[in-house]
C-alpha positions as CSV (number, residue, x, y, z in Angstrom):
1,X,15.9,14.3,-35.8
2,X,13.3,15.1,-33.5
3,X,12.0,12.4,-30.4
4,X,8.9,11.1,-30.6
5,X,6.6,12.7,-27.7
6,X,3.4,10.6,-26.7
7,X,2.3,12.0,-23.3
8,X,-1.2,11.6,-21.9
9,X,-1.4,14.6,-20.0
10,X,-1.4,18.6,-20.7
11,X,1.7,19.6,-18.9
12,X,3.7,22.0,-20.8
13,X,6.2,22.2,-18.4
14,X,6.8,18.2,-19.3
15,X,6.6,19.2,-22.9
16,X,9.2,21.9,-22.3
17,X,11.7,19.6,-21.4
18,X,15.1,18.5,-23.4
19,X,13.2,15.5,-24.8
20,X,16.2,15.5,-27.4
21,X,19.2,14.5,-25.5
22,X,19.7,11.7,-23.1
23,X,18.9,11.8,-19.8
24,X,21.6,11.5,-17.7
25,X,23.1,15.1,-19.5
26,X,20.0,16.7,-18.1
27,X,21.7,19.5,-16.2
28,X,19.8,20.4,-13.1
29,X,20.4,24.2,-13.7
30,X,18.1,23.9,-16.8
31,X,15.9,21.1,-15.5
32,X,13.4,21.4,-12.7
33,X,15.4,17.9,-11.2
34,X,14.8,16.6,-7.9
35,X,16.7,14.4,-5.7
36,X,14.5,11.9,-4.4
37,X,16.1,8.4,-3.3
38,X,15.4,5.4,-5.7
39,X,16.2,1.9,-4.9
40,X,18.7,-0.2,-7.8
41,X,17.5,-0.2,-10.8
42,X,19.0,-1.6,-14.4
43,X,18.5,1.5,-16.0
44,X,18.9,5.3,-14.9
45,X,16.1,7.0,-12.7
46,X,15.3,10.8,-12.4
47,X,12.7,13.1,-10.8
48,X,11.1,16.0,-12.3
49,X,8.9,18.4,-11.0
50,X,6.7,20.4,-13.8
51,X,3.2,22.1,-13.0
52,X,3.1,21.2,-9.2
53,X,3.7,17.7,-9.8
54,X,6.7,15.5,-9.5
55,X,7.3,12.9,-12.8
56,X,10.0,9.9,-12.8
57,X,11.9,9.1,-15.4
58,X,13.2,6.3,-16.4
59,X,15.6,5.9,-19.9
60,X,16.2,2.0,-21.5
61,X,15.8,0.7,-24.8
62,X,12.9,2.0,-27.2
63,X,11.4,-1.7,-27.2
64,X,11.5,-2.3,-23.6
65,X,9.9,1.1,-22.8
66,X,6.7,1.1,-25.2
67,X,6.2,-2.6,-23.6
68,X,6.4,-1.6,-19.7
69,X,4.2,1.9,-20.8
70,X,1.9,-1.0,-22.6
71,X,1.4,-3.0,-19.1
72,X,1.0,-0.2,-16.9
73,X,-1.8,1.0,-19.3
74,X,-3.1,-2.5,-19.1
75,X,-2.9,-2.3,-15.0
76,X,-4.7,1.2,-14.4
77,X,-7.2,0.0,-16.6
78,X,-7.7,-2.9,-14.8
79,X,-7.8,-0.9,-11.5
80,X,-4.4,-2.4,-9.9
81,X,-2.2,-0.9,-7.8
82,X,0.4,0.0,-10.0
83,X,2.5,3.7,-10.9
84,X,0.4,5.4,-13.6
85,X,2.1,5.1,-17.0
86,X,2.1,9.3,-18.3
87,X,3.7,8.7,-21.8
88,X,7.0,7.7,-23.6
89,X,9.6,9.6,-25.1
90,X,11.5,7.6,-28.2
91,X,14.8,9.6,-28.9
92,X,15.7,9.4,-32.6
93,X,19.7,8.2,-33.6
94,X,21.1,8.2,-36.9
95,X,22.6,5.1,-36.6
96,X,20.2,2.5,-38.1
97,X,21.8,-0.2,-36.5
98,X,21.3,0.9,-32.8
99,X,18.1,0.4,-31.0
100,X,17.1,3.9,-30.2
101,X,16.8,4.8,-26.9
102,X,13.3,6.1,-24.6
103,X,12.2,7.3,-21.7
104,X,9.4,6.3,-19.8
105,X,7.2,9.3,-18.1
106,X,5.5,7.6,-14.9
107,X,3.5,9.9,-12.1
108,X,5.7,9.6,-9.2
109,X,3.5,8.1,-6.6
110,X,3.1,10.7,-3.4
111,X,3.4,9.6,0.1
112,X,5.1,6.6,-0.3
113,X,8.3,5.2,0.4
114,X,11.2,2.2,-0.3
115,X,11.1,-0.9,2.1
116,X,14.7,0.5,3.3
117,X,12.9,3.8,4.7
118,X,11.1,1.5,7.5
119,X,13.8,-0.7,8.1
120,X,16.2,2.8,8.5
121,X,13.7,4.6,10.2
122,X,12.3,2.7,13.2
123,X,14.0,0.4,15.6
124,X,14.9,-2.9,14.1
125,X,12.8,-4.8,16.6
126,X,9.8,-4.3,15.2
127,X,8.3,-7.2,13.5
128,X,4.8,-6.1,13.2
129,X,5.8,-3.5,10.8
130,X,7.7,-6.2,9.2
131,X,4.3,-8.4,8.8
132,X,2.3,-5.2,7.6
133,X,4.9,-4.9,4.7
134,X,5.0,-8.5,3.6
135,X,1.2,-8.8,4.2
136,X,1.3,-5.9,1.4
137,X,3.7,-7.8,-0.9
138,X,1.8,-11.2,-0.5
139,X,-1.8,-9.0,-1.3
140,X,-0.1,-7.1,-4.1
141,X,1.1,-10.6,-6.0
142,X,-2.8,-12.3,-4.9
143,X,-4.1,-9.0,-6.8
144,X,-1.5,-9.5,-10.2
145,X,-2.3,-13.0,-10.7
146,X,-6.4,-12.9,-9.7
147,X,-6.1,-10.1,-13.2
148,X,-4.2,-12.7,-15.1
149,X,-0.6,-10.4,-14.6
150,X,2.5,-12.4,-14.4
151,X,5.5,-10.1,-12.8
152,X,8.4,-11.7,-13.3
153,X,10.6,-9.4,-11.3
154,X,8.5,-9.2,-8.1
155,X,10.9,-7.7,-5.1
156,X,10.9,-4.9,-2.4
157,X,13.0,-3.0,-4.9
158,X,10.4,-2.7,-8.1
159,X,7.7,-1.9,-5.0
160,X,6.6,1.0,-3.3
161,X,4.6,1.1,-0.2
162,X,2.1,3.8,0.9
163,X,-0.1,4.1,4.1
164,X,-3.5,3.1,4.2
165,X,-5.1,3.2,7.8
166,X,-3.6,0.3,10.1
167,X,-2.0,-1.9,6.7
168,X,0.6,-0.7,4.2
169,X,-0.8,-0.9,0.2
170,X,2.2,-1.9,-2.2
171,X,2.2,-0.3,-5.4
172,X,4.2,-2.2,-8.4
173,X,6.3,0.5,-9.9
174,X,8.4,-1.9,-12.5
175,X,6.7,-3.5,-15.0
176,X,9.6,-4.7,-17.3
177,X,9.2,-8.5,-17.2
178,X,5.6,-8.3,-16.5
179,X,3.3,-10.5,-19.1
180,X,-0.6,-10.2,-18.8
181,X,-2.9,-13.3,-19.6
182,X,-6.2,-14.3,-19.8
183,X,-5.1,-16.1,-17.3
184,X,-2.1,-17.9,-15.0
185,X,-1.4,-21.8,-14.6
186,X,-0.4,-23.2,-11.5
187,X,3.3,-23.5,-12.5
188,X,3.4,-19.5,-13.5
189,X,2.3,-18.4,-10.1
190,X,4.3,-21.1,-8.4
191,X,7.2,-19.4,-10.3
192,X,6.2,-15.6,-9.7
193,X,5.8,-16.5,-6.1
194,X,9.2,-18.2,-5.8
195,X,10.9,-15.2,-7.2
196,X,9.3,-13.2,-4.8
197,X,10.6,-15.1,-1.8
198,X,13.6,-15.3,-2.9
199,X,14.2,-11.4,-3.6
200,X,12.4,-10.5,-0.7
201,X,14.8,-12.7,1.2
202,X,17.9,-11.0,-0.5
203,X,16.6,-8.0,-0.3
204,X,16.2,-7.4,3.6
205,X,19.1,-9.6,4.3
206,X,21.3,-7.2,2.1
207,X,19.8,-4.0,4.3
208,X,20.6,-5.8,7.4
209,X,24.0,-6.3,6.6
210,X,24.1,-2.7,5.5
211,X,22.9,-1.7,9.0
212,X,25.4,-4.4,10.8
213,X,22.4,-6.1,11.9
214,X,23.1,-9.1,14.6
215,X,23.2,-12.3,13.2
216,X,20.6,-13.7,14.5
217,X,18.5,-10.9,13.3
218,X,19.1,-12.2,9.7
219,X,18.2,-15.3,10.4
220,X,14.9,-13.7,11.9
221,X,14.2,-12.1,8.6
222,X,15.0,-14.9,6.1
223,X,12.2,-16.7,8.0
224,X,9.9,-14.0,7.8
225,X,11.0,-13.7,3.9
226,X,10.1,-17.9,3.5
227,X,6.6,-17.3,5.8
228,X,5.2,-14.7,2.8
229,X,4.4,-17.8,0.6
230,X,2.2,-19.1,3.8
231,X,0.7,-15.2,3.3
232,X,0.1,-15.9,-0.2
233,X,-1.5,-19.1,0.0
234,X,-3.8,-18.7,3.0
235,X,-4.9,-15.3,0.8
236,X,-5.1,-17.1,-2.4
237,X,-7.3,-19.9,-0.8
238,X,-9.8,-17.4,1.0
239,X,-10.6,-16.0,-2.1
240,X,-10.7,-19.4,-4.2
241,X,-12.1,-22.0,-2.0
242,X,-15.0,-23.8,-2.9
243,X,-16.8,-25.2,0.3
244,X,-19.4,-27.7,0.3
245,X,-22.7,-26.5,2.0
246,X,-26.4,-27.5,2.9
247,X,-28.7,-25.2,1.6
248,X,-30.5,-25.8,5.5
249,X,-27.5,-24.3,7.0
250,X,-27.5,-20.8,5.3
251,X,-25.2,-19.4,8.2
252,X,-22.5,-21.1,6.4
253,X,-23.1,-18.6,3.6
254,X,-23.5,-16.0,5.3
255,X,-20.4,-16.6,7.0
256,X,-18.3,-17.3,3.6
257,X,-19.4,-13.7,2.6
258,X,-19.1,-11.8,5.4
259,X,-15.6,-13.6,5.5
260,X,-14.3,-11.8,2.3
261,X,-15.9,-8.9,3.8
262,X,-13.8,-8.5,6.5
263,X,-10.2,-8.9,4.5
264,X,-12.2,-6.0,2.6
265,X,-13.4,-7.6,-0.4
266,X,-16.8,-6.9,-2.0
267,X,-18.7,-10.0,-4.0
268,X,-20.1,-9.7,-7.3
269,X,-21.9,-13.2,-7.7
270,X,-22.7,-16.5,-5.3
271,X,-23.4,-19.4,-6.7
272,X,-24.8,-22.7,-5.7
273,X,-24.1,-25.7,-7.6
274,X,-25.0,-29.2,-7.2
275,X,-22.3,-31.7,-5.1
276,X,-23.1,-35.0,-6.5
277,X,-26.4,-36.9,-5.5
278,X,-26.7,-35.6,-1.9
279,X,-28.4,-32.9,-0.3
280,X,-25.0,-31.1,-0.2
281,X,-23.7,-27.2,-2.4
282,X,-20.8,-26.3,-3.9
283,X,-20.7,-22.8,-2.9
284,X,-18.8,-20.3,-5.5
285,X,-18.4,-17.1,-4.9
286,X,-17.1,-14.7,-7.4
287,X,-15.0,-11.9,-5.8
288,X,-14.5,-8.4,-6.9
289,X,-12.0,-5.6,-6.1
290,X,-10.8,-5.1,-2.6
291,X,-12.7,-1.9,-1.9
292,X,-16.0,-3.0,0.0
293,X,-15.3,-0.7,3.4
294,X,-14.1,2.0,0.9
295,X,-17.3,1.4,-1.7
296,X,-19.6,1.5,1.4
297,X,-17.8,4.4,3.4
298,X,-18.2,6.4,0.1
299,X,-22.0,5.7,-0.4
300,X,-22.4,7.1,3.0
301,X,-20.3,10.4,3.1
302,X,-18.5,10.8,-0.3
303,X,-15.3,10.0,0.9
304,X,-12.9,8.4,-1.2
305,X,-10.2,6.0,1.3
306,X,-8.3,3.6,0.7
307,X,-9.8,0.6,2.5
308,X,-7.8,0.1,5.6
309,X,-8.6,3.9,5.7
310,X,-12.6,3.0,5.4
311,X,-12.8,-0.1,7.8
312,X,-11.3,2.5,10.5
313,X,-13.4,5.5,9.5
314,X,-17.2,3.1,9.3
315,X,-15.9,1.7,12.9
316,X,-15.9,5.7,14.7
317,X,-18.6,6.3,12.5
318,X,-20.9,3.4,13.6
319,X,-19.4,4.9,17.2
320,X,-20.7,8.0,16.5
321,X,-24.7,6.9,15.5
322,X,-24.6,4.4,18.7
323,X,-23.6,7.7,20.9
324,X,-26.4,9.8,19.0
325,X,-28.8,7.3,19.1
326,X,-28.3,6.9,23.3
327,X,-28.4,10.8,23.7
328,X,-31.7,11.2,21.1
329,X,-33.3,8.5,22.4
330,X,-34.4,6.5,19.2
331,X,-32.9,5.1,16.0
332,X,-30.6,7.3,13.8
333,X,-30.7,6.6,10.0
334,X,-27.5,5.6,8.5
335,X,-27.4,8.7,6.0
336,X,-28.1,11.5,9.0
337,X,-25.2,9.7,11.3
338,X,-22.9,9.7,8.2
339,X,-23.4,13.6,8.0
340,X,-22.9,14.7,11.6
341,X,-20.5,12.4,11.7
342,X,-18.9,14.0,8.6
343,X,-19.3,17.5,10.8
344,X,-18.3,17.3,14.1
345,X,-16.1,14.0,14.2
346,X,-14.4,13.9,10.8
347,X,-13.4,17.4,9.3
348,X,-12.8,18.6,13.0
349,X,-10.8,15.5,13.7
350,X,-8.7,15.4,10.6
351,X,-7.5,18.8,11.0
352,X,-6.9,18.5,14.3
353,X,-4.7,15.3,13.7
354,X,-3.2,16.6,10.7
355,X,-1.5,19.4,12.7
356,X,-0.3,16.7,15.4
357,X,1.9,15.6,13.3
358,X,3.3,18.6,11.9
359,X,1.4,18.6,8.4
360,X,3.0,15.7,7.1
361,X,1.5,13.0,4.9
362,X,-2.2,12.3,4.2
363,X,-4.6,14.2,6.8
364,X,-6.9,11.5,6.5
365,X,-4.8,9.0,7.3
366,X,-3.4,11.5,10.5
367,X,-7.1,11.1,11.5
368,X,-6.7,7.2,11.3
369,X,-3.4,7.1,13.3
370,X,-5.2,9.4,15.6
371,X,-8.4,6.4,16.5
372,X,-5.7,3.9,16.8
373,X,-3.5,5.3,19.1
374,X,-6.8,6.4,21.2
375,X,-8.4,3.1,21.3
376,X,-4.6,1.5,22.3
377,X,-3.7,3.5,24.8
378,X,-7.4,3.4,26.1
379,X,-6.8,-0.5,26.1
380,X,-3.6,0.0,28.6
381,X,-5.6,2.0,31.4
382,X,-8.5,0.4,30.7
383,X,-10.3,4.0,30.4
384,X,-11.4,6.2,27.8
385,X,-8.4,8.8,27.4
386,X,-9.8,11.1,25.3
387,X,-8.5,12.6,22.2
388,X,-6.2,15.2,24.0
389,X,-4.6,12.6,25.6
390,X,-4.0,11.0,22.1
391,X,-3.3,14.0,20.4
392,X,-0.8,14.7,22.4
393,X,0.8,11.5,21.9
394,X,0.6,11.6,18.3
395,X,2.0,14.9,18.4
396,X,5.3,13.5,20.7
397,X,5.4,10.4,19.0
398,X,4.7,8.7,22.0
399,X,2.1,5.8,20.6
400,X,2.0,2.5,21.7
401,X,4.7,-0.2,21.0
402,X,4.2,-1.6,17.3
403,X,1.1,1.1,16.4
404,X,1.0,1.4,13.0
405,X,1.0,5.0,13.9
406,X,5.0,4.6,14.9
407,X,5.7,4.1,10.6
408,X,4.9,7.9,10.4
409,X,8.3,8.6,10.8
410,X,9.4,6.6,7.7
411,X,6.7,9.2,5.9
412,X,6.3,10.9,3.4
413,X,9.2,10.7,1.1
414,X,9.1,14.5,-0.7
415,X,9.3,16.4,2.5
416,X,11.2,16.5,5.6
417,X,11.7,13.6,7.5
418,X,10.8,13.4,11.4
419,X,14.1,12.5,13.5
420,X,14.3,9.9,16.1
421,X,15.0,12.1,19.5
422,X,16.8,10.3,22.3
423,X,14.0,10.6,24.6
424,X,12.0,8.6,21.9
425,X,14.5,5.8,21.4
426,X,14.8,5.5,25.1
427,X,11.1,4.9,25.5
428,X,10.7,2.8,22.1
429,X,13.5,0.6,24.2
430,X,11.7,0.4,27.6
431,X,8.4,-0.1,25.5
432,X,10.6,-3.3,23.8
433,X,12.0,-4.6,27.3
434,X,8.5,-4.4,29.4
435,X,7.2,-6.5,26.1
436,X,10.2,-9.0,25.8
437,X,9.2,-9.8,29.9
438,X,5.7,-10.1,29.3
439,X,6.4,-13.3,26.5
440,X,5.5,-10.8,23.5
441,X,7.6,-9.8,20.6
């Protein structure tokens, strides 16, 4: 009996392959396989690459699979950050009784990596990296349950995490347990976000034990695992609280909006509604996705970012028209800054960056890593450096203690990785001690 084939995409190198046996008798002399690292995982993982692009695979029972490839359909639709669902594979059996098995066809998400790549890759006292990541996790749960998706299995193993200007984005890559409502009651996000904690918990305990961290390290990073509900919460609360205003004090409004602006959020709807008998507002605001630096960056030049990305790239760009507007002598409109800047700052820039750091990952985020470690290095001398002084540094690695730059070496996960020299570790360690005596860490 021939499998049942439903694939959204034209590929026939994915058509070509053995759809008809199981997966794990996939021989890699017939198979375009490739070994890329996978986290645990009930059910077996592989990597294909067909057409210039890399697939996973992922075989379980037939009922299980059309389900999960049901939710991620459900999630891309809904814009979420989630792997992109490509089809599923039902393989026939002639035994009636037996559930027959599938595999689920997934994108495999480019330049990103596991949680254990940034806790193997950089120094272990690093707990701003740390804070980026569970920042991510804590967003990435706020976005699920805002869209009415219950996970179920939330953990640093069914999450992947890619770069996006000075934050890390976390991508949900396993949607097995996941149920989506109209929407979640109080006890199911209490639940999903207890699950969380606690496989976050278990998860980077387990690594550090792996990586005979000290003990008091551990007990460093269960309290960081307990602190992501705080995350959640204080996130969950921006977006849903409904102040009490006067309609006298519009600053207070203003202030709510530009608010959610700032953690990157655009707003579809405000609404004022009577509090009571008094003078006083209720003020609502309805919040949309969290793309308004991206949305606005992309109205200016065309450039589509992820939003840490756009928040970086509207600051050098607002730099930009303030410098143009000082040497021209009068006001610059937004859309002619946005194109020079485009020309001489961005596509010169990128490039530039990109090569720094030897052609790996984004270019655009290269450019981002490449502003940051300017401005922080800037902020030690307290001068301008200039962008060969931080192009040099990007280039040795040499950025500022805890830049978000430093996570480049964790990236990206399909090509070579970036070695920590000795020269580097020994100044990553100065870098900690001068910081441990100054009262920071």
């Amino acid at each position: 009996m021939s499998p049942d084939i439903r694939l959204r995409v034209t590929s026939p190198g994915l058509l070509a392959l053995p759809w008809d046996r199981p997966l794990g008798e996939w021989d890699a002399t017939e198979v375009p396989l490739r070994d890329i690292p996978v986290g645990p995982s009930r059910h077996l993982v592989r990597f294909v690459e067909a057409d210039g692009c890399y697939w996973a695979l992922k075989e379980l029972p037939e009922r299980i699979a059309v389900r999960e490839y049901a939710v991620l359909r459900d999630l891309e639709s809904m814009g979420l950050p989630a792997v992109r669902a490509t089809g599923v594979v039902v393989q026939a059996t002639d035994d009636r009784r037996l559930e027959p098995n599938a595999i689920l066809v997934t994108r495999y998400l480019e330049r990103s990596w596991q949680y254990r790549r940034l806790f193997m890759r950089l120094p272990a006292n690093r707990p701003r990296h740390r804070a980026r990541l569970l920042d991510a996790m804590a967003g990435l749960l706020v976005d699920l349950h805002r869209n009415g998706v219950f996970w179920g299995d939330c953990s640093l193993a069914n999450t992947l995490f890619s770069r996006d200007g000075q934050l890390l984005q976390a991508w949900l890559v396993d949607a097995e347990t996941s149920e989506i409502h109209s929407e979640l009651s109080v006890g199911q996000r209490r639940h999903d976000l207890e699950i969380l904690v606690e496989n976050i918990a278990g998860g980077m305990v387990d690594l550090a034990i792996r990586l005979d961290r000290p003990p008091e390290m551990i007990d460093t990073l269960l309290e960081e695992a307990v602190g992501v509900a705080d995350r959640y919460t204080a996130l969950w609360e921006a977006l849903h609280a409904v102040p009490e205003v006067t309609f006298s004090r519009r600053h207070e409004i203003e202030g709510r909006i530009r608010a959610l602006h700032d953690l990157g959020f655009a707003v579809d709807e405000v609404r004022l509604e009577p509090a009571g008998a008094t003078d006083r507002l209720r003020l609502r605001v309805v919040v949309a996705e969290r793309r308004f630096h991206a949305i606005e960056l992309a109205a200016l030049t065309g450039l589509e970012v992820g939003e840490g990305q756009a928040r970086i790239l509207l600051g050098d760009l607002r730099a930009h028209q303030a410098l143009m507007q000082q040497r021209l002598g009068r006001d610059v409109r937004d859309t002619s800054a946005a194109r020079a800047w485009r020309i001489e700052r961005f596509e010169p820039g990128t490039e530039r960056a990109h090569e720094a750091v030897g052609g790996l990952g984004d270019p655009v985020q290269a450019f981002c890593d490449l502003l940051e470690v300017r401005w922080l290095l800037s902020e030690e001398v307290g001068r301008d450096v200039g962008e060969e002084e931080a192009l040099t540094a990007l280039r040795l690695r040499f950025v500022p203690y805890d830049a978000a730059a430093s996570a480049a070496v964790a990236e990206p996960a399909t090509d070579e990785l970036l070695r920590l020299r000795a020269d580097l570790l020994a100044r990553l360690d100065r870098d900690h001690d001068l910081h441990r005596s100054s009262g920071e860490e």
